[in-house]
C-alpha positions in Angstrom: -74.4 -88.8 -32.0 -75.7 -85.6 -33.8 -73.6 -83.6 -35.9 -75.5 -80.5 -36.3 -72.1 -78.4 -34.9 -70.9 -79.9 -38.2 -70.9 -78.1 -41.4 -70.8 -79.2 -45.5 -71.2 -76.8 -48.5 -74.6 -78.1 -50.2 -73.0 -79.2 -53.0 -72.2 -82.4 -51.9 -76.0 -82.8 -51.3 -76.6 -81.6 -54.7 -74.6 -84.1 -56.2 -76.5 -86.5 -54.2 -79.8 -85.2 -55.8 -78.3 -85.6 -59.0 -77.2 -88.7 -58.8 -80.5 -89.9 -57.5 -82.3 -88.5 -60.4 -79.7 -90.4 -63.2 -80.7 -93.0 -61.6 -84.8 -92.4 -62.4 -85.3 -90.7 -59.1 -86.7 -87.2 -58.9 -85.2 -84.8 -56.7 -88.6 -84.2 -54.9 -89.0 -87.9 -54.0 -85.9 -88.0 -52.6 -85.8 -84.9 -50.1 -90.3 -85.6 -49.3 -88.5 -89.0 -48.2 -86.0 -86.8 -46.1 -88.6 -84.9 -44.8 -87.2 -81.5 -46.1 -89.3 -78.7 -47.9 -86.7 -77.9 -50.5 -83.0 -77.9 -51.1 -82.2 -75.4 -54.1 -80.2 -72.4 -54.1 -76.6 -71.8 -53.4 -74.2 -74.7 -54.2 -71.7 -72.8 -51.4 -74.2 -72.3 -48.7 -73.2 -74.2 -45.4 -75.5 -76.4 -44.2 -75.4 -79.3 -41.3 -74.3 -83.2 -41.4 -77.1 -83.9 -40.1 -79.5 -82.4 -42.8 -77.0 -84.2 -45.4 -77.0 -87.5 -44.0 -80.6 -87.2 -44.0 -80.5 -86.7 -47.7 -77.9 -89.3 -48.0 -80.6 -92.0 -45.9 -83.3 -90.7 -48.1 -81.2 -91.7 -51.3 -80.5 -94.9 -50.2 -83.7 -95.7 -49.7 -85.4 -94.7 -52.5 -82.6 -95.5 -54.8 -82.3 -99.1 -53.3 -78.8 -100.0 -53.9 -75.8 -100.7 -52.0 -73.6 -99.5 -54.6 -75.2 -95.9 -55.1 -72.4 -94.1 -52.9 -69.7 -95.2 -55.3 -71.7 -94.1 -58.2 -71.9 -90.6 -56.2 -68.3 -90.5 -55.4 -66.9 -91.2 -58.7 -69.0 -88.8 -60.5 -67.4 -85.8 -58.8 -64.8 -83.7 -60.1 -62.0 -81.6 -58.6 -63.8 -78.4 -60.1 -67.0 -79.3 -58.0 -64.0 -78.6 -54.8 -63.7 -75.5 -57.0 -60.9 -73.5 -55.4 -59.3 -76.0 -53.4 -60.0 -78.4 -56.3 -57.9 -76.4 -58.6 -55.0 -75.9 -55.7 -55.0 -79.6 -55.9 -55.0 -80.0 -59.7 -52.1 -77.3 -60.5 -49.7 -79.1 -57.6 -47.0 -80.7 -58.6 -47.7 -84.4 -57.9 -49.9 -86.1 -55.6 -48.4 -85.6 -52.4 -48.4 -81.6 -52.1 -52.3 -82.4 -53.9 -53.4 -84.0 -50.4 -51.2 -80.8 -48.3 -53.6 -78.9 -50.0 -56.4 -81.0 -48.9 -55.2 -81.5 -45.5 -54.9 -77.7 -44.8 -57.9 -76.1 -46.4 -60.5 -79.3 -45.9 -62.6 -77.1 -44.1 -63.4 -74.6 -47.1 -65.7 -77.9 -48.0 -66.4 -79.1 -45.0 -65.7 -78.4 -41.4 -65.0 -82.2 -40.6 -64.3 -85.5 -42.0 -61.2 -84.5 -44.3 -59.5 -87.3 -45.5 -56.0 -87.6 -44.0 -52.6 -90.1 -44.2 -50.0 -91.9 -42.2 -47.1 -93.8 -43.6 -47.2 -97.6 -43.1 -43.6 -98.6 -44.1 -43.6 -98.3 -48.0 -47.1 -97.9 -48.1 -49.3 -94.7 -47.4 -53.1 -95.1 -45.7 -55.3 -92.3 -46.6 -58.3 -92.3 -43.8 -61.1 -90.7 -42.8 -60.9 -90.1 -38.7 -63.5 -92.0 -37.0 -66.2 -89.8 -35.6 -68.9 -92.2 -33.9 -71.5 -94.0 -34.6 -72.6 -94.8 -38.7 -76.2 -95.2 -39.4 -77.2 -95.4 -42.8 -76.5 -91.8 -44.6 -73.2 -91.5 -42.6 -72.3 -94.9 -44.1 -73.1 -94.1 -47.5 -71.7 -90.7 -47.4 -68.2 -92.5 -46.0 -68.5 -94.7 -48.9 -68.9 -91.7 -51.3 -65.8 -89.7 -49.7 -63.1 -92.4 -50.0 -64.5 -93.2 -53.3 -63.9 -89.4 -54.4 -60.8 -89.5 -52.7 -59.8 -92.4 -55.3 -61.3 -90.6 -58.1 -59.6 -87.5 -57.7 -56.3 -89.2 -57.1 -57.2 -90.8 -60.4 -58.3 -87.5 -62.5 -55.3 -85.6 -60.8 -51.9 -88.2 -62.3 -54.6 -89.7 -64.9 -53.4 -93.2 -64.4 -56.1 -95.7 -62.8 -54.6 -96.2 -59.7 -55.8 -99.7 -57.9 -55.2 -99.4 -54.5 -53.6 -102.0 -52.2 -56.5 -102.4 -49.7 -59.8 -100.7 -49.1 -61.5 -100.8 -45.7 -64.5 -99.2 -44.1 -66.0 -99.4 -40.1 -69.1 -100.2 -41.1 -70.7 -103.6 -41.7 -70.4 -105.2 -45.0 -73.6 -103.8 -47.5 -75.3 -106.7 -49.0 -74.1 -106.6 -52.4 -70.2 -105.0 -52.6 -70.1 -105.6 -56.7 -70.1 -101.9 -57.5 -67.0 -101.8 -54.7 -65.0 -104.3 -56.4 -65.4 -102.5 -60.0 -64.5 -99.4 -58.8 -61.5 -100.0 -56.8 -60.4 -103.1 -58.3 -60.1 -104.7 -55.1 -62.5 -106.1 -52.4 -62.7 -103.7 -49.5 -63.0 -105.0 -45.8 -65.4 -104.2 -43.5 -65.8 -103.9 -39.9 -62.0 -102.2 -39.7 -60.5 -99.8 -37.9 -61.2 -96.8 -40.2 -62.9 -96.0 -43.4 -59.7 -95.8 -45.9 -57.3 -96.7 -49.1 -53.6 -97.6 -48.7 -51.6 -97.2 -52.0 -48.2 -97.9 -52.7 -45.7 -94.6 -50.9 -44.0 -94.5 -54.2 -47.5 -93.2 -56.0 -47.4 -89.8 -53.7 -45.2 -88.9 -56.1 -46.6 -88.8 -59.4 -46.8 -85.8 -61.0 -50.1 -84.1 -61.4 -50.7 -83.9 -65.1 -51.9 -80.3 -64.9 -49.1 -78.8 -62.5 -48.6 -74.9 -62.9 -46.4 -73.7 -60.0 -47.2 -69.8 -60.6 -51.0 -70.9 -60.6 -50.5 -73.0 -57.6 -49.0 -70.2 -55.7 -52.0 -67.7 -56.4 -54.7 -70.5 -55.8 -52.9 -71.4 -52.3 -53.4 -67.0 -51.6 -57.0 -67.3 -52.5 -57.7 -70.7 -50.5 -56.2 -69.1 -47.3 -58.3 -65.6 -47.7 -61.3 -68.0 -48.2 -60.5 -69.9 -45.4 -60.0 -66.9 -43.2 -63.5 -65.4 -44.5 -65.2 -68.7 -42.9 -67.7 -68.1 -39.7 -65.7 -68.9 -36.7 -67.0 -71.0 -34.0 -65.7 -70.9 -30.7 -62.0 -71.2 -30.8 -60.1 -74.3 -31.5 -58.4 -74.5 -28.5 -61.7 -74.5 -26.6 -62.5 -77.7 -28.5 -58.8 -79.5 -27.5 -59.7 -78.0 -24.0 -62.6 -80.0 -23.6 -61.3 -82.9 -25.3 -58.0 -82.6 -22.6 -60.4 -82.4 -19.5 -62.4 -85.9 -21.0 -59.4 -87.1 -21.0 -57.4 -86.6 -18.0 -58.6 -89.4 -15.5 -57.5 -92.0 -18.1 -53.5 -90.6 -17.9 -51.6 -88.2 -19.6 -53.6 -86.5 -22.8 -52.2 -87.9 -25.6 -52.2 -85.6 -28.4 -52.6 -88.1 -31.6 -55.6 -89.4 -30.0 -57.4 -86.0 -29.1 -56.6 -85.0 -32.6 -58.5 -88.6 -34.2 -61.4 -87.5 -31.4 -61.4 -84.0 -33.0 -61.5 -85.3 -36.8 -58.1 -83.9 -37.6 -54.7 -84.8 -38.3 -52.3 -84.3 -35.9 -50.8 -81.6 -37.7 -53.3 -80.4 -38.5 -54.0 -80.1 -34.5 -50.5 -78.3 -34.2 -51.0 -75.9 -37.0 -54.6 -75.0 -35.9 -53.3 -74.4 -32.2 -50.7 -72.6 -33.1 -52.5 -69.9 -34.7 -54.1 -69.5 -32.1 -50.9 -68.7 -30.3 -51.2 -71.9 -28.0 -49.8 -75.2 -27.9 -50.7 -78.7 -27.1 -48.9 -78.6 -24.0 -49.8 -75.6 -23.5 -53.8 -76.3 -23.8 -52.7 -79.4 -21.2 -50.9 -77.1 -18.3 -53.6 -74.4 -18.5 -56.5 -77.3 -18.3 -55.0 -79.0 -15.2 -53.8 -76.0 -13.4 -57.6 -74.9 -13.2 -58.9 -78.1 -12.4 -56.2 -78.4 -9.9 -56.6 -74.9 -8.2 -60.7 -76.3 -8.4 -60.1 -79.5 -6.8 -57.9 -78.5 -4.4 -60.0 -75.3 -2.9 -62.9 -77.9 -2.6 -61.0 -79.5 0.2 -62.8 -82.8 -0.6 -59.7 -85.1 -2.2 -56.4 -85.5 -1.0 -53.1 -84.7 -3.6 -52.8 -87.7 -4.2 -56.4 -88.0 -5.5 -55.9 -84.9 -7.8 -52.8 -85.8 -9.1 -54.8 -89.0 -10.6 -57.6 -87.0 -11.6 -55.5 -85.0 -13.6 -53.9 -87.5 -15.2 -50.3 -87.9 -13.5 -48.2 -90.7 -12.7 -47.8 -90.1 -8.9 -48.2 -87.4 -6.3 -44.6 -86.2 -6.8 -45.1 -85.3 -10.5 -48.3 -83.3 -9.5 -46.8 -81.4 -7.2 -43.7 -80.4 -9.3 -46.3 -79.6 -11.9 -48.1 -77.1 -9.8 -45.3 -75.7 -8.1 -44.6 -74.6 -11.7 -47.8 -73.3 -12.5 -48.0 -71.3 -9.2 -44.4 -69.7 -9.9 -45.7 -68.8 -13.7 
């Protein structure tokens, strides 16, 4: 599946680059194996996943080790997040580190940011699944739950070794660099690429917490994030995602949001700026398909009402005797 709607500052390319060339690799092998002219410049510039997994593939190829994606993760600092790096190193602890992360991912990259659920007294930070994992999205998931350990790490400066590690992908042919770097040996073939550490650990203090800088790097994170290029509007995207799903039952909004790469509240918060709803995307979706279906004159009620998701014909047609009276 191609990415290229998907965006990622070039610095995490960069540090792919340079992690190459530590490793005896110049830069110019690396992106002639990638196929690409040249990659200098702007550290902030936006450019597709699907130009940096083509650098990632490159990388691994020429490098020629499994474990090169943890040696990329772990080499990154917060300050190469730079101003949502510093909103998450002047929290308070750990939790409100990953709020920050949660709500202004996108000032790094559009997708992909890691997010958490609570698993009785244990907390799984994930990446949402997003299709298929050839080589450079494999490495590059590697890479982002590594960092995601790392900065954990750098932020309450203790060496945290999580409980379990998993990934989607198959199993690498040497996992030694894993097992060093997160202490444990991850699984793969799971569910989703991610750590689960112990709920209690969420609230460590962050060694450099400063609550008055906190507040003003929180202002400058959400001018920043309102300065980013818009794309067409959220809600289109949950539209779309509504429609795929309606033949299958009632939308379920926890699953659109995993479809979407995005928390659920993350769905909520991002829909409600735009002055919608999930419900609200829902009704609007089936009242036009049902106003559609119905003028065609080819399906019965009955027909639609599955089509759009509902239980029976009776719960259709109390739905649209609603949206005809609105």
């Amino acid at each position: 599946m191609s990415r290229s709607r998907y965006v990622i500052r070039a610095a995490a390319a960069l540090n792919v680059l340079r992690a190459a060339e530590r490793r005896g690799v110049a830069r110019a092998e690396v992106l002639e194996a990638a196929g690409i002219d040249d990659f200098t410049g702007d550290p902030d510039r936006r450019i597709t996943y699907d130009l940096h997994f083509s650098v990632w593939t490159a990388a691994m190829k020429t490098v020629g080790d499994p474990g090169f994606p943890i040696d990329v993760g772990s080499s990154m600092t917060l300050a190469d997040l730079e101003v949502l790096g510093f909103a998450c190193r002047s929290a308070p602890d750990l939790a409100a580190s990953l709020d920050v992360v949660e709500r202004f991912g996108r000032l790094h990259a559009s997708e992909g940011t890691p997010l958490r659920r609570q698993e009785e007294d244990q907390v799984r930070i994930y990446l949402p699944p997003s299709g298929p994992l050839p080589l450079g999205a494999r490495a590059a998931t590697e890479s982002v739950i590594t960092q995601t350990l790392q900065f954990a790490r750098e932020l309450v400066e203790f060496d945290f070794r999580p409980l379990e590690v998993t990934f989607r992908h198959p199993r690498p042919e040497r996992i030694t660099r894993h097992r060093a770097f997160f202490g444990v040996a991850p699984t793969f073939d799971a569910e989703l690429a991610s750590i689960v550490v112990a709920a209690e650990d969420l609230r460590r203090p962050v060694a450099q917490a400063d609550s008055r800088l906190h507040r003003v790097l929180l202002r400058q994170a959400e001018a920043d994030l309102s300065s980013l290029p818009q794309d067409a509007p959220f809600s289109a995207e949950v539209r779309r995602a509504v429609v795929n799903a309606l033949p299958s039952g009632a939308p379920n909004a926890e699953r659109v949001a995993r479809e979407l790469g995005c928390g659920l509240r993350t769905l909520r918060r991002r829909l409600d700026e735009e002055g919608t709803s999930f419900r609200g995307v829902v009704d609007s979706a089936r009242a036009d398909l049902a106003r559609r279906y119905l003028e065609s004159e080819t399906l019965s009620r009955e027909e639609v009402a599955l089509l759009l998701g509902f239980s029976d014909a009776r719960a259709f047609r109390r739905a649209y005797q609603r949206w005809s009276a609105s």
